[in-house]
C-alpha positions in Angstrom: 0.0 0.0 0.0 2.6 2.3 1.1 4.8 1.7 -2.1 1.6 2.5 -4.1 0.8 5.7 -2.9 4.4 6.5 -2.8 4.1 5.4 -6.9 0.6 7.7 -7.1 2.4 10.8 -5.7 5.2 10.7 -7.9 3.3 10.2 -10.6 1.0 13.4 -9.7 4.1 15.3 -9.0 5.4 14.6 -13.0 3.1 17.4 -14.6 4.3 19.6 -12.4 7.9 19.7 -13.1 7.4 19.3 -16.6 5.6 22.8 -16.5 8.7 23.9 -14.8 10.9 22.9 -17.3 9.3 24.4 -20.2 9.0 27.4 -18.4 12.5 27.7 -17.9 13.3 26.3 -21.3 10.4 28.2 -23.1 12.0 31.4 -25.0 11.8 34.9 -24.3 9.9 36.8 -26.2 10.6 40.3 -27.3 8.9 43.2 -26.2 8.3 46.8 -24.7 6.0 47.5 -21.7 5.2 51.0 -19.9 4.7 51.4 -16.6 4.1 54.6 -14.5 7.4 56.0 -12.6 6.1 58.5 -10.7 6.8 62.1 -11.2 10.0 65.1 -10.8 11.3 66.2 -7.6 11.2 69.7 -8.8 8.0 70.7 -10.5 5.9 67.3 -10.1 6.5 66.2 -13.9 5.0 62.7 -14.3 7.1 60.5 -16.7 7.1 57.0 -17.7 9.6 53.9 -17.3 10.0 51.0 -20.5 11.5 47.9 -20.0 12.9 46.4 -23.7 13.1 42.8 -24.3 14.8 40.4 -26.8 14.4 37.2 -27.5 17.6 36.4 -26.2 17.0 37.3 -22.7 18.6 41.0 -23.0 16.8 43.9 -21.3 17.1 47.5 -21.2 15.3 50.0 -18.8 14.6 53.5 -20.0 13.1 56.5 -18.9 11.1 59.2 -21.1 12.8 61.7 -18.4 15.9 62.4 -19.9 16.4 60.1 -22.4 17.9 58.0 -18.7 18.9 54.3 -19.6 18.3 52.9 -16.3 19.9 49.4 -16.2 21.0 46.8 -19.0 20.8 43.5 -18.3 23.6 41.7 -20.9 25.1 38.3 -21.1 28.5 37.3 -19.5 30.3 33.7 -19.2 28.1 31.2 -18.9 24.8 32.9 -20.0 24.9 34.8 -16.7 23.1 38.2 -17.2 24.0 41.2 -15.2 23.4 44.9 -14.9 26.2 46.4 -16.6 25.0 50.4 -16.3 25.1 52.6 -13.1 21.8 53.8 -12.5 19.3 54.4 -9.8 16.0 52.8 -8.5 13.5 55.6 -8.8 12.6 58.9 -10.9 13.4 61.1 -7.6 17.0 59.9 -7.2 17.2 61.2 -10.7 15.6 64.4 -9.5 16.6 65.4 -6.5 18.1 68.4 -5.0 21.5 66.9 -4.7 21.5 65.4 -7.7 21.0 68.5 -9.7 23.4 70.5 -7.5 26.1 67.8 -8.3 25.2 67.8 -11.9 24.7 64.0 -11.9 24.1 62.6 -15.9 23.6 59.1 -15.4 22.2 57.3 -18.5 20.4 60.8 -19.7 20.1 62.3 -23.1 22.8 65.5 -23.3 21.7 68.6 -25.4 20.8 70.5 -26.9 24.9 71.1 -27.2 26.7 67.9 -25.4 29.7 68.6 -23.1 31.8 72.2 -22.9 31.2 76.1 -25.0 34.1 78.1 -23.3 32.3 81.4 -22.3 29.2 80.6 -22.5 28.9 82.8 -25.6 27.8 81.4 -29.2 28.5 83.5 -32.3 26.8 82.8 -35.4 26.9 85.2 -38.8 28.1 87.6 -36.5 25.2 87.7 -33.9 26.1 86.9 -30.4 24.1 84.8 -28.2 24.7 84.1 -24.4 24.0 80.9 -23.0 23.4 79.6 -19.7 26.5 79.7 -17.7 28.2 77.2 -15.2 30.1 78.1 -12.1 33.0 78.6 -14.1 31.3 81.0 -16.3 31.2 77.7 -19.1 28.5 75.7 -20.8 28.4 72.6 -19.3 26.4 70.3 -20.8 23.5 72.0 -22.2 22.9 73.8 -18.9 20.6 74.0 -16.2 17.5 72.8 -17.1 19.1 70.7 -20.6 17.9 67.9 -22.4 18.6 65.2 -19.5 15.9 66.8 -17.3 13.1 67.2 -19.4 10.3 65.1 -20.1 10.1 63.7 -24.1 7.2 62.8 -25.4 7.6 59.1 -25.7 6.2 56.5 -29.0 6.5 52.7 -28.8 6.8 50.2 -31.3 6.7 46.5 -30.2 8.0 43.5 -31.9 11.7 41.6 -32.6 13.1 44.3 -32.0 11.7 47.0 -29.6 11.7 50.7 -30.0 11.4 53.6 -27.9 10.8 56.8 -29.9 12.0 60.4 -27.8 11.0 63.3 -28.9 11.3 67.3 -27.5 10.6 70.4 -29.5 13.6 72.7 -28.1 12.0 76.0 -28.3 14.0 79.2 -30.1 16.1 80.6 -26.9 16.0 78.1 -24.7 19.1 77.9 -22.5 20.3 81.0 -24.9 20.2 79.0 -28.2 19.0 80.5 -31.5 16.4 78.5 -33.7 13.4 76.3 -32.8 14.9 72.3 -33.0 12.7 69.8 -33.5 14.4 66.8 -31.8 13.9 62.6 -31.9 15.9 60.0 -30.1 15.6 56.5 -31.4 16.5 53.3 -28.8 16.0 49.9 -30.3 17.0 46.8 -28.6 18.0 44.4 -31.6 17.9 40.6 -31.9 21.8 40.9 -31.7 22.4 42.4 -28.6 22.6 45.8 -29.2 21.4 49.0 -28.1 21.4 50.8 -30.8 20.6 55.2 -30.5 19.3 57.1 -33.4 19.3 61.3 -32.9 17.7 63.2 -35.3 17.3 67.0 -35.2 16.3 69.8 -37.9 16.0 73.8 -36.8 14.3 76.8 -38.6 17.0 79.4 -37.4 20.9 78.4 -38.0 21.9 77.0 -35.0 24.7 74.1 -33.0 23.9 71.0 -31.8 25.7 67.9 -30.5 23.9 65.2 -28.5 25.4 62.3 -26.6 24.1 59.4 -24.1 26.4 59.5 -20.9 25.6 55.9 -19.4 28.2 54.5 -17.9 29.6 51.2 -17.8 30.8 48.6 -16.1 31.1 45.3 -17.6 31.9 43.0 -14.2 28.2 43.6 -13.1 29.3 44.6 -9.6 28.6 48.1 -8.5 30.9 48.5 -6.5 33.9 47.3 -8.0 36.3 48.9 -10.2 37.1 49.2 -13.9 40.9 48.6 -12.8 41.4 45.1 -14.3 38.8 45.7 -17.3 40.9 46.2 -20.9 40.0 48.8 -23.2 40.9 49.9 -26.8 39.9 52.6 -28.7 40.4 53.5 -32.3 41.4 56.9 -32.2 45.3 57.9 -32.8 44.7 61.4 -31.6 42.8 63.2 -29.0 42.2 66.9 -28.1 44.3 68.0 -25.1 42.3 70.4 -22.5 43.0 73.5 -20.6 42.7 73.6 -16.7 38.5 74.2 -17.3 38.7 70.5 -19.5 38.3 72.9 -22.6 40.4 71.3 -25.6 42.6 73.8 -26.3 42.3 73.3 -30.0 45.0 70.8 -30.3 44.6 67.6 -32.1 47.0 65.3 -30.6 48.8 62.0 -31.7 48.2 58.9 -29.2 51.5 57.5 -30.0 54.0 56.9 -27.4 51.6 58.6 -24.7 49.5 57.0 -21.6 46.4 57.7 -24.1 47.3 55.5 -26.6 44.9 52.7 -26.3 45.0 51.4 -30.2 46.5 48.2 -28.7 44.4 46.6 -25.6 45.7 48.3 -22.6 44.4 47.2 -19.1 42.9 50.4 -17.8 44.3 50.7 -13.9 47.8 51.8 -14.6 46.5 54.0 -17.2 44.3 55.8 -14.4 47.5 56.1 -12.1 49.4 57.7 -15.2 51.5 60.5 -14.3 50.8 62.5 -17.3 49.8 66.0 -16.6 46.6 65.6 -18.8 45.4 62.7 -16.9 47.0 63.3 -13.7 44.9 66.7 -12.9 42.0 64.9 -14.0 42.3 61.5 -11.5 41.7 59.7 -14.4 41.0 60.0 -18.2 38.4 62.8 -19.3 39.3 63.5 -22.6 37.8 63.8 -26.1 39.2 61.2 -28.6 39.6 61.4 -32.5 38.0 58.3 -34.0 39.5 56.7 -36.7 38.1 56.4 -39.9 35.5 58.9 -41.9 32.9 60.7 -39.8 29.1 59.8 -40.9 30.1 55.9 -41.9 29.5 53.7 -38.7 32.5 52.5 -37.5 33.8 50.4 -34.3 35.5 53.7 -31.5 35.6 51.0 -28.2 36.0 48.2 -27.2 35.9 47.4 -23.3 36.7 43.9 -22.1 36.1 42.3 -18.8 37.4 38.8 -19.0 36.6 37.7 -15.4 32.9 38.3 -16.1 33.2 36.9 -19.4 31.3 39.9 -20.9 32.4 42.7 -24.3 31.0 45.9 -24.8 31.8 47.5 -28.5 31.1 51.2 -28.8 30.5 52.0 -32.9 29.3 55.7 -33.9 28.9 57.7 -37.0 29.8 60.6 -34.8 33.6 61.9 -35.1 34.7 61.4 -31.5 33.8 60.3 -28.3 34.8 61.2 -24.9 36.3 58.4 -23.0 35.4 59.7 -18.7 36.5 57.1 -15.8 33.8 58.0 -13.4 37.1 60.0 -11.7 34.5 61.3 -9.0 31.1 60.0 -7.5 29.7 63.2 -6.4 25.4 62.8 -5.9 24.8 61.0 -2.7 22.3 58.4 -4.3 25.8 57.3 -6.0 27.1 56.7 -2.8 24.4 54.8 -1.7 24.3 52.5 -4.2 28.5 52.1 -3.6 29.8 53.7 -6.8 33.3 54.7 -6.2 36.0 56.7 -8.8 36.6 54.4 -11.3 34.0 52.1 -11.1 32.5 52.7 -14.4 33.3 54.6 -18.2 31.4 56.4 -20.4 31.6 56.8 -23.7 30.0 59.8 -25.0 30.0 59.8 -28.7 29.9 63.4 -30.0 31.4 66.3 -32.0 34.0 67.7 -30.5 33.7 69.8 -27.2 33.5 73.6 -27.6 34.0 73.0 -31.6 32.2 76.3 -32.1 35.8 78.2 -30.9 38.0 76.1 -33.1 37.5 76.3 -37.1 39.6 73.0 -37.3 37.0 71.0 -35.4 33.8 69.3 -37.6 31.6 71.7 -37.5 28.4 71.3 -35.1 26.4 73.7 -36.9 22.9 72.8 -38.0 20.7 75.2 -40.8 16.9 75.0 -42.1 16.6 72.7 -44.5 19.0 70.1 -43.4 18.9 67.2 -40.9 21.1 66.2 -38.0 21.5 62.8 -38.0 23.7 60.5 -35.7 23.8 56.8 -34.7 25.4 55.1 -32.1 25.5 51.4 -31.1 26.7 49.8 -28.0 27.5 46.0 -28.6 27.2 43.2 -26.2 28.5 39.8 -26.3 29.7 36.9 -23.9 33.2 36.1 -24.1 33.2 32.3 -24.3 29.8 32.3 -26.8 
């Protein structure tokens, strides 16, 4: 009797792990869902969060506030999928006080004009325009109230490969600039792993632009470890050298025999302890690099290797350069909290050239009626022993 119902049990029990197995064998399947994420800090802007899906188990959180990739979820040895972007649990860490004060830009959207203008002060056919200043009397980033804290008005298209469509209309004046831009920023999540950004801009006034995406990232999956052992290479063989402000000077730069050459794999911590002035005032690398090859044709700029985790990133971009930052300070206290120390993650902010508006012998950033800005930038992950 007893070995009967011991027989019946098992028996009633077989369904049941069958179901388990096919749910953990059954495939993912690609999408994009919404869900509410609450609203700003500072003037009680409600904005949405998107989770995008793959079929091969990749996911990517983004935000409609800012343009803010959240978290991506990508394969490392073994299949094992990990968080490989800083980023924060909820819209008001994003938003806070702090935060703005110490001009965090975690996963967010730059513009409308990406990184440094010396001055402040935009000339254009001879007309003078004043934009909004930093503490050092710069413009950093945009400014104050820039592209990465703003509200877009988000569009999603489902399927293989999920899209989130961005879009802002950057009024005429706005943080000083001339010219009404009309602006869309494209994330798809392909079947191949990568994220892949598509800007878009055009203007009815002549106007600059340059727009970037300043995740950063850190391949191990571990927040609170550093990018020390983790081997980069970039292909660039010149960079722009800044001034004491990290304004490039104007100087376009040869790699070769320097601490910033990186066109062979280089592990990155003896780099960050280099005792070259450029790097040494900086605690790390913060610079603007010349990627090879012809500007508008995507092309590979990075690749960053962690091979303990078993995970790649490759950074390709139409743009002409990209600045390469170490994370050389962790300055919003929500940073802290989450255990991000200096050099526990890179960005790589494919752009135009910092303050190219000063310096003829930069690409130009300029954008006129009638034609289209138009940028894309991929970043490419794989598992090292796939």
């Amino acid at each position: 009797m007893a070995m009967e119902l011991k027989k019946y049990n098992t028996n009633c029990l077989m369904p049941l792990v069958m179901l388990a197995v096919l749910a953990v064998c059954a495939p993912v399947q690609a999408a994009i869902t919404t869900q509410d994420w609450g609203a700003t800090a500072d003037d009680h802007r409600p904005a949405n969060l998107y989770t995008l899906t793959n079929a091969a188990g990749m996911q990517v959180r983004i935000s409609n506030y800012g343009g803010v990739v959240v978290s991506i979820h990508a394969p490392g040895k073994g299949g094992a999928f990990a968080n490989v972007v800083q980023g924060f649990d909820t819209l008001t860490d994003y938003t806070s006080e702090d935060y703005i004060r110490a001009n965090g830009h975690y996963g967010a959207i730059v513009g409308r004009f990406a990184n440094r203008i010396k001055g402040a002060r935009l000339t254009i056919d001879g007309q003078s325009y004043a934009l909004d200043p930093d503490k050092n009397g710069d413009l950093d980033q945009g400014g104050v109230m820039a592209y990465f804290r703003q509200v877009f008005t988000a569009t999603i298209r489902d399927g293989a490969e999920p899209q989130l469509i961005l879009k802002r209309t950057d009024p005429d004046g706005y943080m000083g600039f001339p010219g009404t831009v009309e602006v869309t920023v494209t994330y798809t999540l392909t079947r191949h792993n990568r994220l892949r950004i598509d800007y878009r801009a055009t203007t009815d006034k002549k106007t600059v632009i340059n727009l970037i995406n300043h995740s950063y990232f850190s391949l191990s999956g571990n927040p609170s470890a550093t990018i020390d052992h983790e081997t980069l290479q970039l292909f660039a063989h010149h960079y722009t050298p800044i001034d004491a402000g990290s304004i490039p000077t104007g100087e376009i730069r040869d790699v070769t025999g320097t601490d910033f050459d990186f066109t062979a794999p280089a592990v990155l911590g003896p780099r960050l302890g280099s005792s070259d002035l450029q790097i040494a005032s900086k605690k790390g690398i913060d610079h603007n690099f010349v990627i090879d090859g012809v500007p508008g044709k995507l092309r590979i700029a990075a690749r960053l290797r962690d091979v303990e985790a078993g995970r790649q990133l490759e950074v390709w971009t139409t743009q002409p350069g990209v600045q390469v930052y170490t994370a050389n300070s962790v300055r919003p206290q929500v940073a802290h909290a989450k255990g991000y120390v200096p050099h526990s993650a890179i960005s790589f902010q494919t752009q135009h050239y910092p303050d190219s508006p000063n310096h003829p012998n930069f690409p130009s950033t300029e954008l006129v009626p009638g034609k289209a800005f138009h940028e894309v930038t991929e970043f490419r992950f794989s598992a090292l022993d796939q």
